[in-house]
N, C-alpha and C positions, 0 to 999 in steps of 0.2 A: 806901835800898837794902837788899835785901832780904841776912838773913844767913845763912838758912837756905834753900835750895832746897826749893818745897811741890813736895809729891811727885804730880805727874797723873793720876788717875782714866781706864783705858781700859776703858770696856762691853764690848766683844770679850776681853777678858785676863780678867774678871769672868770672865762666864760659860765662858769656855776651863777657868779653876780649877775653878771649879763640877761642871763635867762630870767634870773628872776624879777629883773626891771621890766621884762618884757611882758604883753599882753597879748593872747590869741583871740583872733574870733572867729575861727573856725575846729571843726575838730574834726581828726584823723579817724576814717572807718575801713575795714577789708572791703575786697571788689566784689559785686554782683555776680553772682554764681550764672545769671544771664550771660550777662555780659563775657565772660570770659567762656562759655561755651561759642558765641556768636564768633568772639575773634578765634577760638579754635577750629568751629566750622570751615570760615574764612580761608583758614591758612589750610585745610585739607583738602578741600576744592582748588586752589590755588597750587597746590605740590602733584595734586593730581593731576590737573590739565596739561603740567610740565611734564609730567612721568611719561602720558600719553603721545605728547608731541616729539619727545625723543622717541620713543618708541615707535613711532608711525615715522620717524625719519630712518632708524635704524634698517627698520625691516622694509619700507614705500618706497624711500628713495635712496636706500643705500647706497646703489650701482652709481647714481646720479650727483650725487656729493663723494663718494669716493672719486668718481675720476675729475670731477673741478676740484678738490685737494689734491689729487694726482697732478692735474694738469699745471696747479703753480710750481712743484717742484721737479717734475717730469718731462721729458720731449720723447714721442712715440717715432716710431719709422716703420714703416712696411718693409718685412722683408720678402722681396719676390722668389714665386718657388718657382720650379719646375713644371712647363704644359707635360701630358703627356705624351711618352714619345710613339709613334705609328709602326706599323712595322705588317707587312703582307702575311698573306695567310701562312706561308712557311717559316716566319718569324725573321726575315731583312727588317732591317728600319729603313724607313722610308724618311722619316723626320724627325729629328734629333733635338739637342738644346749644346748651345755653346756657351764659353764662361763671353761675360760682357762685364761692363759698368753701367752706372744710375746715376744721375748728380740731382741730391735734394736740397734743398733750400730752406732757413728758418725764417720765414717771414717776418715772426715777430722782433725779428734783429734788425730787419730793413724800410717795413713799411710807413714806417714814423720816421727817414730821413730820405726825403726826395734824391738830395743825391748822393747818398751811398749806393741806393736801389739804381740810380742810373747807372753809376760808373761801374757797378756788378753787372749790371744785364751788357751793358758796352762789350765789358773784357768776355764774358761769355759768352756773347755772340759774334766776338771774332774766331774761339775757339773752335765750337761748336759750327758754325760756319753757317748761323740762320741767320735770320730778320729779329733785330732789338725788339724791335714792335711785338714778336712773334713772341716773345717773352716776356716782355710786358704785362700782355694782354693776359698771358696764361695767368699770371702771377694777382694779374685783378681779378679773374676769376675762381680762385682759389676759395675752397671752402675750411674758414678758418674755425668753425667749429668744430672740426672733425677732429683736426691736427694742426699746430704752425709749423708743423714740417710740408712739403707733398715733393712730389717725382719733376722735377723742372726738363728733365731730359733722360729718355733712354736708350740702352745700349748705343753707346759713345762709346768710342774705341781706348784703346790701354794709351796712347797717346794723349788723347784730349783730357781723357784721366788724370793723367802726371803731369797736366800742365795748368787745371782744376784745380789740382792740389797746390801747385806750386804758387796760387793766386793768396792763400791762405786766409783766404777769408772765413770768419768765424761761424759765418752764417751757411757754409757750404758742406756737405758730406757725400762723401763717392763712396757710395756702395757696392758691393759686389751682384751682381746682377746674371742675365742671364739673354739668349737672344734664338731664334729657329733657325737651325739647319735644313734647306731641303735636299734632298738625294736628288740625281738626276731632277733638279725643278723644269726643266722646260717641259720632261717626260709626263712627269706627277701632276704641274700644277694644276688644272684645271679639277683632281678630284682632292688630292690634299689642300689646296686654298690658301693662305696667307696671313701673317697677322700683322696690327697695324696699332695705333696707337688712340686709345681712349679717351675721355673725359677724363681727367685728372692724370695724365700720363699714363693711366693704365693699361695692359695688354690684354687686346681682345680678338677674336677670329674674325675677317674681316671677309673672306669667302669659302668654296669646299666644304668639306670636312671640317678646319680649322673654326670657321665658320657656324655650322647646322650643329655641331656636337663642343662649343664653348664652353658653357659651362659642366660638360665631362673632362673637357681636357684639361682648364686651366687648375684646378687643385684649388690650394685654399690658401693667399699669404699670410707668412708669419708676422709677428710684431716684434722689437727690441725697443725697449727705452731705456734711457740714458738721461741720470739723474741729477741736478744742478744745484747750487746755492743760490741766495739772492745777487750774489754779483755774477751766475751766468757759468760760472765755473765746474765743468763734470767733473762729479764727482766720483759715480758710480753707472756700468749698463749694466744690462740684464735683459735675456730672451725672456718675453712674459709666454707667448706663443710659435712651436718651432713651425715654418713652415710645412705643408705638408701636399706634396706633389701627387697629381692622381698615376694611379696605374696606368701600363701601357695597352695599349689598345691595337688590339689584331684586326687585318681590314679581312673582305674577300678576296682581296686585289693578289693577283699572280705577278709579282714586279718584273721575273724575267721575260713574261710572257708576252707583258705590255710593253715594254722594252723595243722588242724583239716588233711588235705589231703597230708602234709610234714609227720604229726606224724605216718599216718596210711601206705603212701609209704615205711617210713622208717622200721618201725617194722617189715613191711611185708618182704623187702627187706633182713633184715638183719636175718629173720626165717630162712630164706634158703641159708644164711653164704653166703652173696653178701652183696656189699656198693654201687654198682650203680646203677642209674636208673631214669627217668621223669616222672614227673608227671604235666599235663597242663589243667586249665579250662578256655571253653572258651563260653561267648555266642553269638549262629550261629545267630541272631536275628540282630546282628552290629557288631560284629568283636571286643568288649571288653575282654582282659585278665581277668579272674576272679582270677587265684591261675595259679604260673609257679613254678616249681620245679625243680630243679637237685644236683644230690645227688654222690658222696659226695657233702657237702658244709662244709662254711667258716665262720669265726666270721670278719665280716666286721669291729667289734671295734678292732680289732689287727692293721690293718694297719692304725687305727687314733692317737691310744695312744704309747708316744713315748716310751716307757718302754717296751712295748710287742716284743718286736724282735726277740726272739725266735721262738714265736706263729708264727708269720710274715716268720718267715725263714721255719718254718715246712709246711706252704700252698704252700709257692713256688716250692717246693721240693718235693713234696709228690708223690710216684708214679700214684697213683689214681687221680690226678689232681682234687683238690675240686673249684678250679677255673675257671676251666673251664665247660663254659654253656650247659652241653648237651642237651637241652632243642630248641638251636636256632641255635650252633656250629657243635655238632656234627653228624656224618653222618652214616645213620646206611642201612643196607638192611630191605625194609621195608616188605618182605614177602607176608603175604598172606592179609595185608592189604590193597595191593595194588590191589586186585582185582577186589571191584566195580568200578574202573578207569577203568579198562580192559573191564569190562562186561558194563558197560554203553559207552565205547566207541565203543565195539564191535556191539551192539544195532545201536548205531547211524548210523555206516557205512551199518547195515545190513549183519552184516556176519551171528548171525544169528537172529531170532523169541525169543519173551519169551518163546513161548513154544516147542523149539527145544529141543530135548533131545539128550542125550552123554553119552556115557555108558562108567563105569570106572571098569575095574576086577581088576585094583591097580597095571598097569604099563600098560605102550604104547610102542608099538615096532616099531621101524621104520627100515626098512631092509637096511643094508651095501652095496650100489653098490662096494666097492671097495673089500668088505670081508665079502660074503653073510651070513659066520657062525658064527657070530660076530654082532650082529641087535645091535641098538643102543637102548638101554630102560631105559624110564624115566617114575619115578615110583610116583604113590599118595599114602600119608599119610596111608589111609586104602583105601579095593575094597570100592564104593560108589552104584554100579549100575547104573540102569536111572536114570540122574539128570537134570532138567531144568535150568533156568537162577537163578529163586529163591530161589529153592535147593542148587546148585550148589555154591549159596553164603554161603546160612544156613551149610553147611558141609564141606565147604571150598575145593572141590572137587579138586586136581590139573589136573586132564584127561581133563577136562572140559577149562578151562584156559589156557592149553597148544592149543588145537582146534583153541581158540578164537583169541590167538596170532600170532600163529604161524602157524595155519593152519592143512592140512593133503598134506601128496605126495600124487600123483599118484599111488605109488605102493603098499599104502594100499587100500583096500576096506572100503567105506566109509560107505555103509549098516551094517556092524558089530559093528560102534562107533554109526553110528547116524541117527536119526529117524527125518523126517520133514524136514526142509528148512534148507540148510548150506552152507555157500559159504568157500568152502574148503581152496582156497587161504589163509585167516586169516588176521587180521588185517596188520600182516606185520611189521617191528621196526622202517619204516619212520611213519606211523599212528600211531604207539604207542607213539613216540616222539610227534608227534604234539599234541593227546591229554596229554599228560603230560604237557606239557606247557602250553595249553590250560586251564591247573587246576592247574597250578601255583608249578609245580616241575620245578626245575631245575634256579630257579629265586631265588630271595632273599621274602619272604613276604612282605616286608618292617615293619618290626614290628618295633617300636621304641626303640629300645635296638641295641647297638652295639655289630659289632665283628658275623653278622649272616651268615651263610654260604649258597651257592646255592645248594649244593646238586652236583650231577653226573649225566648225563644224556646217557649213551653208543650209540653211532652209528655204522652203520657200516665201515664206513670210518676213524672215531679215532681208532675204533680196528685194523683196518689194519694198520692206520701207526705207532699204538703205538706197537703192536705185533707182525707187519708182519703174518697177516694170515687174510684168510677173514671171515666175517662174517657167521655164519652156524644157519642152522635150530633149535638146541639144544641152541644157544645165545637168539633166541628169544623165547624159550619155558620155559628157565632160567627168561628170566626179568619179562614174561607173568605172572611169579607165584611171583613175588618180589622178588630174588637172579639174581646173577651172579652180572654184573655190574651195575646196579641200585642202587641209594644211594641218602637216601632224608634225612632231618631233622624231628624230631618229629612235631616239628611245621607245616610243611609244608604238612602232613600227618594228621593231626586233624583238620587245615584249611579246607582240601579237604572232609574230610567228616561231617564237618558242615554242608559246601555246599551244599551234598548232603538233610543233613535234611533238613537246610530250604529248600528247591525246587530248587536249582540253582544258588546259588550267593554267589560267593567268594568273601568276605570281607577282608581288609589290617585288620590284629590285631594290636590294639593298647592298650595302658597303662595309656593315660592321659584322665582324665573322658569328660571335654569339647571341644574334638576333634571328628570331624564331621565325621561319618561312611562314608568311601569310597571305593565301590563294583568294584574291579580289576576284575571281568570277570561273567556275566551272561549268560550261559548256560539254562535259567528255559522255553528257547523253548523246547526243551527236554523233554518236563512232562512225557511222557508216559515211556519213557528208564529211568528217576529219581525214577519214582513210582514202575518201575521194581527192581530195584536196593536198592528202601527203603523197598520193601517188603522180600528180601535177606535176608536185616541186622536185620530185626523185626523177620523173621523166624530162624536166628541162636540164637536169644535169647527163642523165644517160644515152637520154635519144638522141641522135645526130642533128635531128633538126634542135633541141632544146636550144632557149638561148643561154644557159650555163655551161653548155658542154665540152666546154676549154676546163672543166674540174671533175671529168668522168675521170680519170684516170690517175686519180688519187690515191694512196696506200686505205683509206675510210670513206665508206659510203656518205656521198654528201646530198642533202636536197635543197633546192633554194630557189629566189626569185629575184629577177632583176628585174631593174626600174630605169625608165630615162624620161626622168619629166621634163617637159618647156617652161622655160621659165623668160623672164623680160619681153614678155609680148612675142615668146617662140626666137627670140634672137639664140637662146643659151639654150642648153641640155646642163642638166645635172643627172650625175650617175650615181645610181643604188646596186647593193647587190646586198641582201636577207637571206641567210639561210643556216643547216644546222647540221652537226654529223654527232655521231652514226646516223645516217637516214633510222634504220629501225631500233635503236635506244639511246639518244641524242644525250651528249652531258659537253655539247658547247654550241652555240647559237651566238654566229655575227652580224653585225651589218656595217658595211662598207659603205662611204658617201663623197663623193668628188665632187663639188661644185666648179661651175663651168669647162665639163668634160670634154674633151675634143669628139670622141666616138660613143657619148652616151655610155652604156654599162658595160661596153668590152673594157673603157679604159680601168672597172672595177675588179674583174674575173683576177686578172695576173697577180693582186693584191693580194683575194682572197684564197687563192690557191696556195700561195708560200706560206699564209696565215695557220691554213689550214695545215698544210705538210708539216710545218714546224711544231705545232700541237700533236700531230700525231707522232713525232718522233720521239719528242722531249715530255710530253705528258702521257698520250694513251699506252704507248710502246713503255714505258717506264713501269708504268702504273701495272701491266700485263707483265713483266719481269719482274716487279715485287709480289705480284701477287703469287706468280711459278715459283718463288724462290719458297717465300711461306709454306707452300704446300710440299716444298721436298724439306 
């Protein structure tokens, strides 16, 4: 028991004393009603300018922080759609799409170890069967803000796929892909065209069709991505956008027809140990492509499939150029094709009468003021005799055409060439230029196909300054007759005598079936100089003398002109043959071109004959029984 009472410790009595030892010198007051609205202000200004800046990122840059928050947990990949596939006017496909592979690449997997990236590009380029270098290089030029994915290789065969795959590299994905089919390509190629490989792997038209109508063909690629953690690990994909391939696309093009008019060009071509030459239909009714040829051609599938390279190296190189379009490119002297140009413009201006006549003995002498024993003489094909306008076309008279061009001097007597009304002067080579243009030489057609040439139009003013000499009476007795410096396209020369059959109206050629006929130049005030001009072309096929008259005796009236220009300094003859049936309501116009012909334009007739016969069996003869049938 305790004896002393311990005395109890209270904490509140503690510090009770405590306080009261103590001494203040200050004393406690409430805040400034100031003051405390200044820090309120403060802090509203401050919550606002924040409220603001979300908001202006929300809405300003959303797209732009969504996909950099996308991009650290996301990998994007294009998935490639479908070009459109072609298909002629009766609905064949002409150009197809096959399954393929793609091998894509994650950069960001590789670019930060020198040699992972080496010993990947190594094994791939032994698969693949390129240049390391060649990958390399792509792979520097990679734009990695878009994507660290991109296209390292396309359409690679199911082989090099499985062997892709079998490398199992993490940084590698083999897509399913896609790659062009051509139908008959050596037929097609030159107007369907090719495609080839872009910036960034991408697939692009590289000529034709393929080519000028790109972005109609190619559609739109879709995207997937494929979602990771921070160690890399997919987790999740997902299509964000499906691809979406454009519609197909109906040409003018008749595939049996051209078929049929490739097979019969060539044959013919090659009888007579040549490889080159055009062959074009077209209908003068709208200005529709039916069949375009040029020859040599190309297997369009070499430069899609990666394995042909050789094929690929041999087009490139090739002396003969099978690349190239002579059809829409090249530029050729167009002869004596060019004459109903001459003669219906000569009509126009009135130089002279359809029924002026112009005697040809089979050369024209024009006397040398400077060295009278020395006459200048420019000579026709054979003597013709009287020939009129429509003659003169049927026999291809060149006496005649020199007249119309170029005139007579002075110093001939004009009674010994010509009978009737003549205005000696001649059209002259600024008239000749003007109707050349007029009928659409020296222009582009505008046909839908790339790479088309304008042709040459001579003046007298380019020859001076290109030659240093001036213009002479023999320049324009030269072009009068299609030589000298005159140089059109084939095209541009079948165009013009469409025009003529239908009655006057130069139509743009085109290729795509649902684009709307548009007439670049009507002329069809003219009737009476067209009908002089159409009766020409009917008479060099009917009359015995004409020089078509190996095609009188066809199932359809045909009119047409032949051409055999000189060419290499008159070493070569190239052969034309222009023309259109039915003579009196025309719905097919061709023209036929042999480079370096043995017999000039006979070696064309034989061509154009079976060309012809074959159209009229299987298209007009058809087209005449569906229509018998509809009416019973």
């Amino acid at each position: 028991m305790k004896t002393r009472r311990e005395k109890e410790i209270n904490f509140e009595e503690i510090v009770f004393d405590n306080e009261k030892k103590m001494s203040y010198d200050y004393l406690e007051l409430p805040t400034a009603r100031k003051t405390f609205f200044a820090v309120a202000f403060a802090s509203f200004i401050l919550i606002s300018f924040v409220a603001v800046y979300i908001s202006f990122l929300n809405f300003s840059k959303k797209e732009f922080y969504k996909a950099r928050a996308a991009a650290n947990v996301t990998r994007e990949i294009n998935v490639p759609t479908y070009r459109a596939v072609l298909v002629d006017k009766y609905g064949e496909q002409l150009v197809k799409n096959k399954s393929s592979f793609s091998i894509f690449i994650n950069l960001s997997l590789v670019v930060n170890s020198p040699s992972a990236l080496n010993s990947l590009t190594e094994n791939l380029a032994d698969i693949l069967e390129v240049d390391q270098a060649e990958l390399i290089n792509l792979i520097n030029n990679a734009d990695l803000e878009k994507s660290n994915w991109i296209a390292l290789a396309r359409n690679i065969s199911q082989k090099q796929a499985i062997d892709i795959k079998g490398l199992n590299y993490e940084s590698l994905r083999v897509v399913d892909d896609y790659e062009r089919e051509y139908a008959d390509p050596y037929i097609f190629s030159h107007v369907l065209g090719y495609t080839g490989i872009a910036k960034q792997n991408t697939i692009t038209g590289v000529s034709g069709l393929e080519f000028q109508y790109n972005d109609l063909i190619r559609g739109k690629d879709g995207k997937y991505v494929f979602f990771e953690d921070a160690f890399g690990e997919v987790l999740d994909t997902k299509v964000i956008n499906a691809p979406e391939p454009s519609s197909e696309i109906k040409l003018t093009l008749d595939a049996e027809f051209q078929r049929y008019f490739y097979k019969r060009l060539k044959s013919g071509i090659e009888a007579l140990g040549r490889n080159s030459g055009v062959g074009i239909a077209m209908d003068p009714r709208n200005g529709e492509i039916l069949a375009l040829i040029s020859l040599p051609s190309f297997d369009a599938n070499a430069f899609v499939e990666r394995t042909r390279s050789d094929e690929r190296n041999y087009f490139l190189t090739n002396s003969s150029k099978p690349l190239f379009n002579r059809a829409i490119t090249g530029i050729y002297s167009p002869g004596s094709t060019i004459k109903p140009l001459v003669s219906l413009a000569a009509l126009a201006r009135k130089i002279v009468t359809p029924d002026t006549q112009i005697y040809s003995k089979g050369f024209l002498e024009i006397p040398n003021i400077y060295n009278p024993d020395l006459p200048s003489r420019f000579v026709d094909w054979k003597p013709h005799g009287w020939v009129d306008a429509a003659s003169a076309l049927a026999r291809s008279s060149n006496i005649y055409f020199y007249l119309l061009g170029g005139g007579l001097p002075n110093t001939v007597p004009s009674w010994e060439l010509v009978q009737d009304y003549f205005n000696r002067d001649g059209l002259g080579i600024d008239n000749l230029n003007y109707f050349w243009r007029k009928f659409g030489f020296g222009e582009k057609t505008g046909i839908d196909l790339p790479f088309e040439s304008s042709g040459f139009l001579p003046t007298a003013e380019e020859k001076e300054a290109r030659a240093g000499d001036i213009w002479r009476l023999g320049d324009t007795y030269n072009v009068s007759i299609g030589q000298g410096d005159l140089l059109t396209t084939p095209l541009q020369l079948l165009n013009f005598i469409s025009s003529i059959g239908n009655g006057g109206k130069l139509y743009k050629p085109f290729l795509i079936k649902n684009s709307k006929p548009q007439i670049l130049e009507d002329y069809s005030d003219l009737k009476d100089e067209i009908e002089t001009v159409q009766k020409g072309m009917r008479d060099a096929v009917v009359k015995s003398y004409g020089t078509a008259y190996k095609l009188a005796d066809l199932p359809l009236d045909v009119a047409g002109k032949t051409g055999t220009p000189q060419t290499f300094g008159n070493k070569r003859l190239n052969a034309f043959f222009a023309g259109y049936a039915p003579a009196d309501n025309p719905e097919l116009a061709i023209l036929i071109l042999v480079e370096n012909a043995l017999e000039g334009s006979l070696n064309t007739l034989p061509i154009a004959y079976d060309v012809f016969n074959w159209y009229y069996w299987n298209r007009v003869l058809e087209s005449k029984e569906a229509a018998d049938f509809e009416e019973r």
